[in-house]
C-alpha positions in Angstrom: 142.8 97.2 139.8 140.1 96.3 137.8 137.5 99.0 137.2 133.9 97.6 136.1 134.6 100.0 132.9 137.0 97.8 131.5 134.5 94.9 131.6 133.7 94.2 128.1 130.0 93.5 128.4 129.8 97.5 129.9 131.2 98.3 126.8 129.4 96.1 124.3 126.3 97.6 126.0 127.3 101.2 126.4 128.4 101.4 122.6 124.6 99.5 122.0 122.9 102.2 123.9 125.1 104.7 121.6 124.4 103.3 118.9 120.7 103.0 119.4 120.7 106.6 120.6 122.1 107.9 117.1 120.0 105.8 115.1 116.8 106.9 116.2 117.7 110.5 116.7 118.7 110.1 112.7 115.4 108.2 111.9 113.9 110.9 113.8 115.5 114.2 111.8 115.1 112.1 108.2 111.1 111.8 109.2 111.0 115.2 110.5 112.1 116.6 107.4 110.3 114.4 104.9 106.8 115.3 106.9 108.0 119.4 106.1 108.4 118.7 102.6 104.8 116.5 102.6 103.1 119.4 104.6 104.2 121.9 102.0 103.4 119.8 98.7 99.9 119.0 100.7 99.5 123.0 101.3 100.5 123.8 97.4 98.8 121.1 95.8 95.3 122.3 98.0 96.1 125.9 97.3 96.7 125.3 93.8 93.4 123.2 93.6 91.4 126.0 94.7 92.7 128.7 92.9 91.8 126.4 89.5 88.3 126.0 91.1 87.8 129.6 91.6 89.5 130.4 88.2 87.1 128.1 86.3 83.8 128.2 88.2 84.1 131.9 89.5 86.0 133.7 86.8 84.5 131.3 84.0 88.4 130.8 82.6 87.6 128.2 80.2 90.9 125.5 81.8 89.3 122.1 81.7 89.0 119.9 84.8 89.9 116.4 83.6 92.4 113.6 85.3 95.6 115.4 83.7 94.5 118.8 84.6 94.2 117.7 87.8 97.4 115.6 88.2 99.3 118.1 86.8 97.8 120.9 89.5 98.1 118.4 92.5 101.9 117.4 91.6 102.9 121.3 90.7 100.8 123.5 92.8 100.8 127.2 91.5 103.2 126.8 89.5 101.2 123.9 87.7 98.6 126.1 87.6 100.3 128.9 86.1 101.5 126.7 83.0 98.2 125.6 82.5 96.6 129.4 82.2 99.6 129.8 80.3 98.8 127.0 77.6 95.5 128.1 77.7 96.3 131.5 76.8 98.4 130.4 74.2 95.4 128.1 72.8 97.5 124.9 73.4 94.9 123.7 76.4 
C-alpha cells in the first residue's frame, strides 16, 4: 500500500517547511534579544547623558563636555559617568 507520506517530494517539502519554521523562529529570538540589549544601552547611555548635563550645568561640577567625555558617557552610561566624577575628584579630568 502506498501511503502519500512515503512520497519523497512530501518529505522534501515537510522537512523544508521545518526547516524554515526553525530558522526564523531562531532569527526571531537572536533579534529579540539583541533589540533588549540595544533598548537598555539606549536607556543608560540617555540617562547617563542627562545626569552629566545636570551635574555640570545645574550643580556647576566642573567635568568637561568634549567628544571623549561624551563617548565615554554614551558607551558606559552611569557607570561612565561615575569614573568620570571619579577622575575628576581625583584631579586627573
Amino acid at each position: 500500500m502506498n501511503l502519500p507520506t512515503s512520497d519523497p517530494a512530501v518529505l522534501a517539502a515537510a522537512a523544508a517547511i521545518i526547516a524554515a519554521t526553525a530558522a526564523i523562529w531562531l532569527l526571531w529570538t537572536l533579534t529579540k534579544k539583541i533589540l533588549e540589549k540595544l533598548l537598555i544601552l539606549l536607556l543608560n547611555s540617555l540617562l547617563g547623558l542627562g545626569a552629566l548635563l545636570i551635574l555640570v550645568y545645574g550643580l556647576k561640577i566642573p567635568i568637561p563636555i568634549n567628544p571623549a567625555t561624551i563617548i565615554v558617557v554614551g558607551l558606559f552610561g552611569t557607570a561612565g559617568l561615575g569614573a568620570l566624577i571619579l577622575l575628576t575628584i581625583l584631579g586627573i579630568l
